[in-house]
N, C-alpha and C positions, 0 to 999 in steps of 0.2 A: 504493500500500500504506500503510497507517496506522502511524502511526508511537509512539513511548512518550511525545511530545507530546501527540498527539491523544487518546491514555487520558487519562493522566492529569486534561488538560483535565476530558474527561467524567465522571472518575471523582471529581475533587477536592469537590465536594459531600457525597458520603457517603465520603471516606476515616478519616476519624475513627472513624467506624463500626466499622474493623477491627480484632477483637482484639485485634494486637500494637500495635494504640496508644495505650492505657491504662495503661502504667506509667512516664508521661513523668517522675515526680518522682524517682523513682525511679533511672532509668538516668542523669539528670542529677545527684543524688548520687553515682554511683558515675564519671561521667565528670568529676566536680572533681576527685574524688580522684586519678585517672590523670593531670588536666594538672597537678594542682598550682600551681594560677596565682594572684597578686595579683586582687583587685579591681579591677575598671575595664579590664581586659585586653583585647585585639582579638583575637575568633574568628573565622574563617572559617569558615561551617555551607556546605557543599556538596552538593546533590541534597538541600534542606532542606524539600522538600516542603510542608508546611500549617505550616510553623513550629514542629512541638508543641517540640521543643528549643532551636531559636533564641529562641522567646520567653521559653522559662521560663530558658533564661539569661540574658537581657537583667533578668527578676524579680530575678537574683539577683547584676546590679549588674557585667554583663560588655558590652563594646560588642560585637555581633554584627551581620554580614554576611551573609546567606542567598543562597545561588544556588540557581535552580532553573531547569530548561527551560519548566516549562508556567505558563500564565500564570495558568491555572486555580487551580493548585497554592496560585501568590503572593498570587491574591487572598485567599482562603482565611488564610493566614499575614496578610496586613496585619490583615484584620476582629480575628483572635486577637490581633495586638499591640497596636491599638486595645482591645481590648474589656478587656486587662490594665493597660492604661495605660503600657506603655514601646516605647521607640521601639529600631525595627531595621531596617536598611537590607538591601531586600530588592532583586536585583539578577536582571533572566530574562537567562536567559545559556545555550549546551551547555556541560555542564561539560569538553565537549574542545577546546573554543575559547575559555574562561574568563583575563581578562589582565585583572592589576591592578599601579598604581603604589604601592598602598598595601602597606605589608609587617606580616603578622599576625605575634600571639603565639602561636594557636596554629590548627590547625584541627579540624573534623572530616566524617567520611564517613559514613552512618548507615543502617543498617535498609535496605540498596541504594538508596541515593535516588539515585545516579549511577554509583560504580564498578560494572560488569559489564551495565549496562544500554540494552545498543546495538542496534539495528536491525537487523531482516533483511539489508540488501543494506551494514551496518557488517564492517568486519572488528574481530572484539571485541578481538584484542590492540593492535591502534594504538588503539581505543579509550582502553582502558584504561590504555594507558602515556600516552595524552595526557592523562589526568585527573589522572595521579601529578604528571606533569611539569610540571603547570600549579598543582597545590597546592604543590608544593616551590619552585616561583618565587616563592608568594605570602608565604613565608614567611621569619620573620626565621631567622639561622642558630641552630641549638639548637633551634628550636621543638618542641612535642611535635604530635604526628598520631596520630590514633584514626580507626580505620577497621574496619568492619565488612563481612563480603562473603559469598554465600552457601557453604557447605557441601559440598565436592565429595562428600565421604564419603559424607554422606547419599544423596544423587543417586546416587551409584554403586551401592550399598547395595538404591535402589531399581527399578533398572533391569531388563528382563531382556532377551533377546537379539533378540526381536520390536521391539524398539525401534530395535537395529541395521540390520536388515532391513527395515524400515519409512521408513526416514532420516531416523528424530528424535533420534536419537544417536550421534556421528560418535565412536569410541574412540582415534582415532589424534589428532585435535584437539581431543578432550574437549569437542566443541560442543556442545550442547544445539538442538534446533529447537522451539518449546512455542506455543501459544495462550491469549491470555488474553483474557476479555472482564468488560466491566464489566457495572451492574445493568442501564445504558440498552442494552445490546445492541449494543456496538461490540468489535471481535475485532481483534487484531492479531497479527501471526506477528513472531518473536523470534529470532535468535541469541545463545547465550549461552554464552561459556568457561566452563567449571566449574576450580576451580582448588585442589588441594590448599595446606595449608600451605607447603611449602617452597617450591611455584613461588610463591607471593606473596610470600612472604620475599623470594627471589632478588629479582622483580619493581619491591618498595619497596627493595632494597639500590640495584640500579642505578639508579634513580629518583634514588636521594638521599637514603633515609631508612637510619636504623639500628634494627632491628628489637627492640625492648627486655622484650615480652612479649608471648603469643599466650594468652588465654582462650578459652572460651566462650563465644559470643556472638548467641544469640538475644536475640529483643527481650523484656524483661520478667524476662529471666531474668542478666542481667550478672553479673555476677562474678569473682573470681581465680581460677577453676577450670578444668579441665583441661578440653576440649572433648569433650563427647557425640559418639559416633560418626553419630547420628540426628537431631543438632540443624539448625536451619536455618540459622545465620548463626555466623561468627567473628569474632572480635577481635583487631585487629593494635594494638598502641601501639606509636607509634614516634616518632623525632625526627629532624626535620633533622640533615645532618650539615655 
């Protein structure tokens, strides 16, 4: 079975392409403002995909660390930081197996590059608690974390009971079962937790983070604003504790 590797892989060539990835100057303005960090400061960028964030942080004088699982993804990212002129250390890694000696300033999670994005035959909750678990070790104590993750609302919102009956939406584990294929015609099947607010709250409490703000948090659209019931993604800021 094909796995969110093997996409991406094939996909990293035209992931730029999409939409939501046109407002990189943007959400990286609004995401200085949430770490509030010195210059010259250590990020951890995790599931950092084609780099559009890694890099333009590194433009603006911050040392950054990108993990990602596909290699595809990284090359993609190196040619961008090349092609800007600053250097970032870009490291393939799952982000559930992810261990470093080095201790960051800050990190972040972004746009799904890795939290919630587990495999078919993955169970999503060890997934996911091993990504929290592995960014809170990488960090110094205080650090701030910015993490975005998709939407249960929406998803619920858009469901109807054919889906239950079908067994592409499990209600008592809030799974999700979905397909996605790219342009080159490669299909892979997905498990995915959908998670309201407060179970991620809980989720980063026990992790080890203290939950400091929740926004809205689609891509493009960032902000300190209360979260759209229809929007795709949310915004946790939080800090080690």
């Amino acid at each position: 079975m094909k796995t969110w590797e093997s996409f991406y892989d094939a996909h990293a060539s035209v992931y730029m392409q999409n939409g939501f990835s046109q407002n990189t100057l943007s959400e990286v303005d609004f995401l200085l403002e949430e770490l509030n960090l010195p210059q010259g400061s250590n990020i951890l960028d995790i599931g950092c995909g084609t780099g559009r964030h890694s890099v333009e942080l590194a433009k603006r004088g911050f040392q950054i660390t990108g993990v990602d699982i596909s290699s595809g993804m990284l090359k993609e990212a190196e040619n961008a930081a090349r092609g800007a002129g600053v250097k970032v250390e870009f490291i393939q890694s799952d982000a559930t197996r992810f261990t470093t000696s080095k201790l960051f300033d800050a990190a972040v999670s972004l746009c799904v590059g890795a939290f919630g994005m587990s495999n078919y035959n993955d169970d999503p909750e060890k997934h996911n608690a091993s990504i929290l678990r592995n960014i809170h070790n990488a960090l110094k104590p205080g650090s701030p974390f910015v993490l975005t993750t998709l939407n249960a609302y929406a998803k619920i919102r858009d469901l109807i009971q054919d889906n239950v009956k079908d067994d592409k939406f499990d209600p008592i584990s809030m799974t999700s079962i979905s397909k996605v294929a790219t342009d080159e015609g490669l299909e892979i099947v997905f498990k995915e937790r959908r998670y309201t607010p407060p179970e991620i709250t809980h989720l980063l409490q026990i992790s080890g983070f203290e939950v400091e703000h929740i926004w809205g948090g689609t891509a493009g659209n960032w902000g300190r604003r209360k979260i759209e019931l229809d929007e795709v993604e949310v915004m946790y800021v939080c800090r080690k504790i």
